[in-house]
NUZAGU-27201 format. One line per 10 residues: number of its first residue (from 1); their letters; for each residue x, y, z of C-alpha. Coordinates in nm, 4 decimals. Layout:
<rs>
NUM) A) X,Y,Z  ...
</rs>
This chain:
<rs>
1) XXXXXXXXXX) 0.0000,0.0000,0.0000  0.0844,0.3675,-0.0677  0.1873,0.5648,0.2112  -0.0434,0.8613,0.2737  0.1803,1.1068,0.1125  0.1621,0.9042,-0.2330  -0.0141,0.9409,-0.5293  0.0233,0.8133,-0.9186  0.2463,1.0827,-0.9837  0.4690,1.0383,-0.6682
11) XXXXXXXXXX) 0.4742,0.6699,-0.7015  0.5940,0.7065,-1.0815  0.8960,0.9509,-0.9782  0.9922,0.7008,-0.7399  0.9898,0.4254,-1.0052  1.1578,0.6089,-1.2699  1.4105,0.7479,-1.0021  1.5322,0.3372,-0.9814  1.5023,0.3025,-1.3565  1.7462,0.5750,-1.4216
21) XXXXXXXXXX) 2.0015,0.5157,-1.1738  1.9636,0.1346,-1.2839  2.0110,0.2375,-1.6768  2.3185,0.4825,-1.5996  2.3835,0.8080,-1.8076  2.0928,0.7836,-2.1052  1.9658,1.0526,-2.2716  1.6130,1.0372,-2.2615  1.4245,1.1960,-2.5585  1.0527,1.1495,-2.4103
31) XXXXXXXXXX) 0.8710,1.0436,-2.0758  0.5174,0.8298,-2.1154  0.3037,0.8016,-1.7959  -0.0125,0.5557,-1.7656  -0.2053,0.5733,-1.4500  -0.5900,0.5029,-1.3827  -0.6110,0.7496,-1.0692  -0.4549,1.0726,-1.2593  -0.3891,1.3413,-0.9551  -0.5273,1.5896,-1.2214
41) XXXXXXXXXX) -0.7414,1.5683,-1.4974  -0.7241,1.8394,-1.7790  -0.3613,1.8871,-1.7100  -0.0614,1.6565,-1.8108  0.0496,1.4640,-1.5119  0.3648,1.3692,-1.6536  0.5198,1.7039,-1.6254  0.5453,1.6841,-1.2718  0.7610,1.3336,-1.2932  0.9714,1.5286,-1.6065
51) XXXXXXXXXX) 1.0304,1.7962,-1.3284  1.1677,1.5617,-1.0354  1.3661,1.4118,-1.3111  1.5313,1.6804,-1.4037  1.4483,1.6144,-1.8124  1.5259,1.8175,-2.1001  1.2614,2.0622,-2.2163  1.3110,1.9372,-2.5317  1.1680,1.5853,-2.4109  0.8012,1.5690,-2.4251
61) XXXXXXXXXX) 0.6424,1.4188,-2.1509  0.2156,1.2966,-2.2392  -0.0458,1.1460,-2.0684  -0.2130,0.8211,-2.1330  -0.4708,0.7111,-1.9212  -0.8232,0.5749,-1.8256  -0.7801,0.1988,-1.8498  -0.5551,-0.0345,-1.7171  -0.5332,-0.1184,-2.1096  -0.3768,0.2169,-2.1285
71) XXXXXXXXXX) -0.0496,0.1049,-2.0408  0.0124,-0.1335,-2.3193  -0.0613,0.1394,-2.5654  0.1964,0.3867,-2.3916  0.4818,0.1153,-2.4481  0.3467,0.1066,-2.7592  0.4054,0.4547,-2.8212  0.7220,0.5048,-2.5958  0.8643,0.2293,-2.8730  0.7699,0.4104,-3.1670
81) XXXXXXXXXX) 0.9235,0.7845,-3.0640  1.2795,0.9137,-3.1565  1.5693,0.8255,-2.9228  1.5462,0.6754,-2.5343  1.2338,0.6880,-2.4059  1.1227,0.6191,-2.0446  0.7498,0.4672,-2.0144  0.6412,0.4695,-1.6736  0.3092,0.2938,-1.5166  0.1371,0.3832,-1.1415
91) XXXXXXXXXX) -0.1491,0.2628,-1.0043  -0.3528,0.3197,-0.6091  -0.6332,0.0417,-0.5970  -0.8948,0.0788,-0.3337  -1.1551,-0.1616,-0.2720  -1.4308,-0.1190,-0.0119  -1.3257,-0.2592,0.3406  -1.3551,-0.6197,0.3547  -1.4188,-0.6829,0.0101  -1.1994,-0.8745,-0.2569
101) XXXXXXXXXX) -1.0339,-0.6138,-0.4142  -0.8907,-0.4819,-0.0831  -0.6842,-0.7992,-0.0228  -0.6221,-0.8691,-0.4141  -0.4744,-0.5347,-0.5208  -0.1921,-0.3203,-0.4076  -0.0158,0.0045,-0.5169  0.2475,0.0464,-0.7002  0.4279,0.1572,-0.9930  0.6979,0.0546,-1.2487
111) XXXXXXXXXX) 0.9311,0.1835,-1.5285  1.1190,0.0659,-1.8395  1.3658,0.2047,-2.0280  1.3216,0.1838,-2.4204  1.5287,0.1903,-2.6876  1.7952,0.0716,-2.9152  2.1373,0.0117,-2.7821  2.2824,0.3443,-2.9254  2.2398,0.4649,-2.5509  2.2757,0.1612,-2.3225
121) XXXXXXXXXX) 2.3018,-0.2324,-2.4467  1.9396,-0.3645,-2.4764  1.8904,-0.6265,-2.2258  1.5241,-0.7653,-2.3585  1.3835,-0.6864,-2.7346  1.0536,-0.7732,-2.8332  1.0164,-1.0786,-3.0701  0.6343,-1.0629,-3.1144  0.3672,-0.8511,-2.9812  -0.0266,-0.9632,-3.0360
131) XXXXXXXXXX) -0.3250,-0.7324,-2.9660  -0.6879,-0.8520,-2.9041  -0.9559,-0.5906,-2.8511  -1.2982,-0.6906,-2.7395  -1.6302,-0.4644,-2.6117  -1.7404,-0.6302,-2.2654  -1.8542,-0.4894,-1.9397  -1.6397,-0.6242,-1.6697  -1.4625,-0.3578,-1.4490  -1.5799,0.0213,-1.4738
141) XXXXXXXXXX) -1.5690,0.3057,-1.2066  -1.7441,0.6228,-1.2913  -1.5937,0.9950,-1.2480  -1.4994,1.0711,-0.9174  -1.5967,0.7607,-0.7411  -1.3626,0.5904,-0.5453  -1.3408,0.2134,-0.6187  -1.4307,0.0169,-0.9237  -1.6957,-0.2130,-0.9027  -1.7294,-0.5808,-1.0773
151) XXXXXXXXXX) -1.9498,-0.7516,-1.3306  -2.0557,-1.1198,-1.2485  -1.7249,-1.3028,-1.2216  -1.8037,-1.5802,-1.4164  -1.9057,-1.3629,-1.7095  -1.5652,-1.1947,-1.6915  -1.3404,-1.4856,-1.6654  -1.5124,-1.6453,-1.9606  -1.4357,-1.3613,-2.1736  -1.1180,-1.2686,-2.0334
161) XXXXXXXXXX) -1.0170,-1.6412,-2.0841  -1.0975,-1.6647,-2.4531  -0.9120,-1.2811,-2.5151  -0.6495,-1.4374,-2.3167  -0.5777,-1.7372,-2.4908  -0.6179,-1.5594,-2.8572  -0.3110,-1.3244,-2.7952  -0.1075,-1.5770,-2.6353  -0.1097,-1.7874,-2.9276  -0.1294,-1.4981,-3.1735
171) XXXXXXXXXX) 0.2013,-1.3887,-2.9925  0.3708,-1.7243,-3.0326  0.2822,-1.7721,-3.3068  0.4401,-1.4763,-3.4303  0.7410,-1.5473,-3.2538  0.7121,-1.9251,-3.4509  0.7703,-2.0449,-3.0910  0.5738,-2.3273,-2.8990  0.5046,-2.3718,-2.4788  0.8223,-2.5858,-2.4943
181) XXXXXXXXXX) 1.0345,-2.2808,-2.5988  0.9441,-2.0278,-2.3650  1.1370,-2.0103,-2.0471  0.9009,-1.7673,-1.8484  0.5352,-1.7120,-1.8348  0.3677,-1.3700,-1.7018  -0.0104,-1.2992,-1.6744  -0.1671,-1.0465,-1.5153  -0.4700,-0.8358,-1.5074  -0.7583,-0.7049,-1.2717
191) XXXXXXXXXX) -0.9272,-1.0477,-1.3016  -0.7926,-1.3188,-1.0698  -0.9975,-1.6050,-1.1735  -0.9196,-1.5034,-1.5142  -0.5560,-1.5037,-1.4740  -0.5594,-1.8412,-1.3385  -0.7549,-1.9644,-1.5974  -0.5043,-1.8269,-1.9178  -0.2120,-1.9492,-1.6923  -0.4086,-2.3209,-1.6774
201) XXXXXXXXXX) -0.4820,-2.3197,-2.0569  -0.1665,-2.2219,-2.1594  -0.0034,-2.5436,-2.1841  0.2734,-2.4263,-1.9625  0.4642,-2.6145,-1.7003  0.3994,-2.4538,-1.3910  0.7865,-2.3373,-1.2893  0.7700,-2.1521,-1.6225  0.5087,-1.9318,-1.4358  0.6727,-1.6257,-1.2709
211) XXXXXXXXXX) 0.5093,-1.5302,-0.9410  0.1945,-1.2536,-0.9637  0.3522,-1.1110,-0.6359  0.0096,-1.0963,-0.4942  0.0805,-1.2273,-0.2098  0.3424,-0.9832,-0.1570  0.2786,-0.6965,-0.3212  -0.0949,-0.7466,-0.4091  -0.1369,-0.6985,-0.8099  -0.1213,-0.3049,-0.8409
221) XXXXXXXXXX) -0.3874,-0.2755,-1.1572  -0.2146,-0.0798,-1.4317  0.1614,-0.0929,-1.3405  0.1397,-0.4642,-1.2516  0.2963,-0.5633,-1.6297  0.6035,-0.3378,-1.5693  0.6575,-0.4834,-1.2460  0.6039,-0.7983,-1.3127  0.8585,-0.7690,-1.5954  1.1114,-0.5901,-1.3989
231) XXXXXXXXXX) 1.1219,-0.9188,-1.1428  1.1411,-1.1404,-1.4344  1.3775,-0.9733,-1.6221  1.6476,-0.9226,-1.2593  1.6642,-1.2826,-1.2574  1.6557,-1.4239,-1.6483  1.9712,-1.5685,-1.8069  2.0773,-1.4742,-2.2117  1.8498,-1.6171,-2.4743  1.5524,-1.6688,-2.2303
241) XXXXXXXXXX) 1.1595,-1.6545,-2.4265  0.9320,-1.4176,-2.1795  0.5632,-1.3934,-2.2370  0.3937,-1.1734,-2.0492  0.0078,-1.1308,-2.1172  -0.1834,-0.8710,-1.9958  -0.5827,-0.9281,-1.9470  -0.7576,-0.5654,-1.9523  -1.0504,-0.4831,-2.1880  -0.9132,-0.7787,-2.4002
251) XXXXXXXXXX) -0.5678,-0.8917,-2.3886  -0.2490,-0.7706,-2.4872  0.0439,-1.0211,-2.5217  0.4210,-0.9876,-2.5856  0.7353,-1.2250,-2.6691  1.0377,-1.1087,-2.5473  1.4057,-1.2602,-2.5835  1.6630,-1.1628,-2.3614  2.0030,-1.0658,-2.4639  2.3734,-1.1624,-2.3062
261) XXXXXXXXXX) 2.3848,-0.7695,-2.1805  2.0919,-0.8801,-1.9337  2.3718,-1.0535,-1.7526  2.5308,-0.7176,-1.6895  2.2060,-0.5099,-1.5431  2.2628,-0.4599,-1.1656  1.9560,-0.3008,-1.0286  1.9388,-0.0401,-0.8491  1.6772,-0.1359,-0.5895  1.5329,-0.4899,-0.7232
271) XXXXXXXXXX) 1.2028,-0.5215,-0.6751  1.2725,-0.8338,-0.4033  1.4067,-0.5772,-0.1614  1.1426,-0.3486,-0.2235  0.9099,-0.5984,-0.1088  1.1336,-0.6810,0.1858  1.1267,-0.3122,0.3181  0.7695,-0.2429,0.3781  0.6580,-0.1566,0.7221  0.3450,-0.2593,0.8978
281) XXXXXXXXXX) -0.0010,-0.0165,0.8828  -0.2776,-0.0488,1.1381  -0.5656,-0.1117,0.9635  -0.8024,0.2067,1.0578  -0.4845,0.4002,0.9831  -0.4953,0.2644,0.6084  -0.8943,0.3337,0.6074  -0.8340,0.6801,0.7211  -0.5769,0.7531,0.4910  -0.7797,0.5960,0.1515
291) XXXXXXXXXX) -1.0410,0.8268,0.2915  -1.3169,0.5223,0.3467  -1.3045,0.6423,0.7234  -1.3433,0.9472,0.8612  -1.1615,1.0836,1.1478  -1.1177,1.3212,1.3695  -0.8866,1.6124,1.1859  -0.6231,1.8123,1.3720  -0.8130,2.1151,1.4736  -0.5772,2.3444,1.3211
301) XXXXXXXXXX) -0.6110,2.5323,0.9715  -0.5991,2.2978,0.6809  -0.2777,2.4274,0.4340  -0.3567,2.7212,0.2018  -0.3572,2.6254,-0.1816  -0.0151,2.6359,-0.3688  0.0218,2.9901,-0.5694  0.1138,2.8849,-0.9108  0.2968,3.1743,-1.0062  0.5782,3.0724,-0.7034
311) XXXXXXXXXX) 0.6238,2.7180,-0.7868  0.6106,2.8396,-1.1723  0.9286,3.0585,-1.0476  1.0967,2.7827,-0.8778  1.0538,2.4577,-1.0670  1.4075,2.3413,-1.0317  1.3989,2.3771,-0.6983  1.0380,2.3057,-0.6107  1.0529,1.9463,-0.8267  1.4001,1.9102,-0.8898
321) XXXXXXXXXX) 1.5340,2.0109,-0.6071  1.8242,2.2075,-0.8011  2.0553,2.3709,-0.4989  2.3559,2.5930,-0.5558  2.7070,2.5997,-0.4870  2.9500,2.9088,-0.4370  3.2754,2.9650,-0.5457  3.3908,2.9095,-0.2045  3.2349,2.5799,-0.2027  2.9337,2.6357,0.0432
331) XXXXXXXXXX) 2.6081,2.4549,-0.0855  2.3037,2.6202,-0.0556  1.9206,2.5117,-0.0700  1.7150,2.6243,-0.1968  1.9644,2.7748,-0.4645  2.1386,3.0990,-0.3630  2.1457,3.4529,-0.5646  2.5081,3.5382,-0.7615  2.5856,3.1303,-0.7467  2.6501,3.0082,-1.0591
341) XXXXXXXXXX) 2.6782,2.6309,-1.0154  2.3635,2.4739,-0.9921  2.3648,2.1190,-0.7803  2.1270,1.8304,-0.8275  2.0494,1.7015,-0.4725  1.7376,1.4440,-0.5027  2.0007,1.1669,-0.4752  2.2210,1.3032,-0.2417  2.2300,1.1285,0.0985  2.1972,1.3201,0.5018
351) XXXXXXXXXX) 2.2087,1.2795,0.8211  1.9700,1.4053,1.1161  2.1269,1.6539,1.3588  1.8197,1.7775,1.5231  1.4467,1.6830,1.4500  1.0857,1.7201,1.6410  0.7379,1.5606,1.7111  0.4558,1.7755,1.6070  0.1863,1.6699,1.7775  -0.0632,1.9844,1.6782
361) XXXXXXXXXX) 0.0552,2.1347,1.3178  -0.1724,1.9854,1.0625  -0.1365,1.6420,0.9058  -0.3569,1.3725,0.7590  -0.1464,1.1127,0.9383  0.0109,1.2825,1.2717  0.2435,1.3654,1.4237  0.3892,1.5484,1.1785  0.8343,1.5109,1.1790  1.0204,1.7502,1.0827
371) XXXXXXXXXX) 1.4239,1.7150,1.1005  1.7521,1.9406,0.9890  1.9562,1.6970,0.8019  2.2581,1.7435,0.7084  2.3920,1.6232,0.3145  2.6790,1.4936,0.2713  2.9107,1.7014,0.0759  2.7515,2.0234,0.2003  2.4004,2.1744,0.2731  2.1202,2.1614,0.5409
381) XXXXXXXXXX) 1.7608,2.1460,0.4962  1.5025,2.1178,0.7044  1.2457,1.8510,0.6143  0.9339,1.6668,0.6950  1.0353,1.2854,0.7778  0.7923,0.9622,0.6043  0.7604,0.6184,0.6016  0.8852,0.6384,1.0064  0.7724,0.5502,1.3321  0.7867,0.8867,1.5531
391) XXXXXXXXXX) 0.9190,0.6874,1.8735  1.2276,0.5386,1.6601  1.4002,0.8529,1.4876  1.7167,0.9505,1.5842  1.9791,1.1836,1.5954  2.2139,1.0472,1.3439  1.9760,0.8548,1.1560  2.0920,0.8585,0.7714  1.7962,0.9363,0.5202  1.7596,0.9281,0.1782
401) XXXXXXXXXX) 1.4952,1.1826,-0.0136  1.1974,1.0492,-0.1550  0.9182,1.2917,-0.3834  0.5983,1.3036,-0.2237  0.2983,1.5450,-0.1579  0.2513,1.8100,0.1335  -0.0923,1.8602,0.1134  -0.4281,1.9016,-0.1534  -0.6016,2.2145,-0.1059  -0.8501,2.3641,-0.3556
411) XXXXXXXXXX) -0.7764,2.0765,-0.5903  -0.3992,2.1598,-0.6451  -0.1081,1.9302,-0.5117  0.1525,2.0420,-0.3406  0.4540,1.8213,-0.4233  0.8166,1.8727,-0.2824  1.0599,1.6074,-0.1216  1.0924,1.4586,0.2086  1.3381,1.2200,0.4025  1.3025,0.8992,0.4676
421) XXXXXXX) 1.4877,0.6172,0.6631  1.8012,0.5386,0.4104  1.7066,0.2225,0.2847  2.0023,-0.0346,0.0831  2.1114,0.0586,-0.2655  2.3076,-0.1578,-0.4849  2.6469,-0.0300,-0.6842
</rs>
């Protein structure tokens, strides 16, 4: 589950962050974002993740959303454009409390890099892709409600099945492959009963079958292909067949071989330990923060909107969080007047000096943290802690920064970064 400081858009800058860093020094020509639970409608989402990245304003960033569906046809697009491109899926699934799709689904997001290998070697290319398209009412949520709600399963997992099965041997059979050849199976979609079923009919021995994660993770709706893809792809050897089929207002399935330079990827957080470093939720906290119960608020004034016209002044700082340096060397952030060196700090790492427990400031999840940390390499900031337990910060405790949103107010988001527990990277 998302924290309650997450959204689509946070969720996808923390994805892409990973993808990046895993990738190395690639210049990408164009960000693609797919989410189901857009943080703004009539305004391009994407933007704000081409902000935290840092992108060129040369790279367009767009929008593709609705349907779970959606995503395939981003990676679609992401594979036809110019150059690099970094497609990037988020989804926040909320089911009514005690119901099915509270325990089946979870939130998350993932990221691929796409391209040829004029940038970075290609570690997976795609042998065969296979599109079915069919009109049936299954899964639909109107605007502004807050869950989806769910046709008669049977009726769903019949059609489902048959979409299901038509790509998958539409695919392979564009790849001239059999079940023998392939060496890892992926299916996914909103439909349980109709995953099992395509994973059953496929003719497949069951070890080819990569783990859904649900158990784990939970399937996260839209961005489940992604991250299903990233796990398979951390642990497949050279030459290796993946099939991954995605079940979502049809069926979408792709063939992909795996190339010797997928021996060389070293991720930057695999998606294993992100699974390993979650932290326990009571469970009227997690109502309260998906906004299914309400609770008493902290009787203090909620935030004022965001002024547009500041953050418009300060988007390097506000998103990227862009500091400066002097000619003397002293950092400074938010970025100094008369410095001339501008200094990237979203990956920089800190350490606590001082912090406190706000007990009465406003917060949809109090208390509220706040810390100065320290960077390493120069600068202090003082920042709002996440994803901690009040009784177990420290002085001294090393953080890491993390994207997420201060507060909503009058419909507009205010997004800017906050510290969190350092959790393990890989070199």
């Amino acid at each position: 589950m998302a924290s309650f400081d997450e959204d689509a858009t946070t969720m996808a800058v923390e994805a892409a962050r990973v993808a990046v860093r895993s990738a190395g020094p690639v210049d990408i020509r164009s960000l693609w974002f797919s989410t189901v639970v857009a943080a703004y409608l009539d305004r391009t989402n994407a933007n704000t993740i081409h902000a935290a990245l840092r992108l060129e304003r040369d790279a367009p960033a767009y929008d593709a959303g609705g349907s779970a569906r959606s995503v395939f046809g981003m990676l679609r697009a992401a594979l036809g454009s110019s150059g690099s491109a970094l497609a990037v899926a988020s989804d926040l699934r909320v089911g009514l409390a005690g119901g099915p799709d509270e325990s089946y689904f979870g939130d998350g997001a993932g990221a691929l890099m796409v391209g040829d290998d004029s940038d970075a070697p290609v570690i997976a290319e795609i042998v065969a892709w296979q599109s079915v398209a069919e009109e049936f009412l299954d899964r639909w949520r109107a605007p502004g409600e807050l869950r989806s709600k769910l046709w008669e399963e049977r009726f769903g997992e019949t059609r489902y099945t048959a979409c299901g099965m038509e790509a998958l041997e539409g695919a392979m059979k564009g790849a001239g492959i059999d079940a023998d050849r392939v060496d890892r199976l992926l299916v996914t979609g909103t439909h349980g009963r109709a995953v099992r079923a395509v994973i059953g009919r496929s003719g497949m021995k069951a070890d080819l079958v990569v783990d859904e994660l649900a158990a784990g993770a939970g399937v996260t709706g839209a961005a489940h292909p992604f991250v299903l893809l990233a796990a398979a792809l951390e642990k497949a050897a050279a030459d290796e067949l993946i099939v991954l089929v995605g079940l979502a207002d049809g069926a979408e399935a792709l063939v992909l071989r795996t190339t010797p330079a997928v021996l060389e990827v070293r991720p930057a957080r695999p998606v294993a330990q992100q699974l390993s470093e979650g932290a326990p939720v009571s469970y009227g906290r997690y109502l309260s923060w998906r906004g299914l119960l309400a609770v008493e608020p902290p009787r203090r004034p909620e935030p004022a909107r965001v002024s547009a016209s500041a953050a418009g002044r300060s988007v390097d700082w506000k998103f990227g969080l862009v500091g400066s340096r002097s000619g003397e060397g002293v950092v400074s952030m938010p970025p100094a007047i008369g410095d001339t060196e501008r200094l990237p700090m979203a990956d920089a790492l800190g350490t606590v000096k001082t912090f406190t427990v706000d007990r009465l400031s406003y917060s949809p999840s109090p208390p509220l943290i706040f810390a100065v940390v320290d960077f390493d390499g120069g600068g202090r900031l003082p920042l709002e802690l996440t994803d901690v337990d009040s009784s177990e910060v420290q002085v001294g405790d090393r953080v890491e920064l993390v994207f997420r949103r201060l507060s909503s107010a009058d419909g507009i988001h205010n997004y800017f970064w906050k510290a969190r527990p350092l959790r393990r990277r890989s070199t």
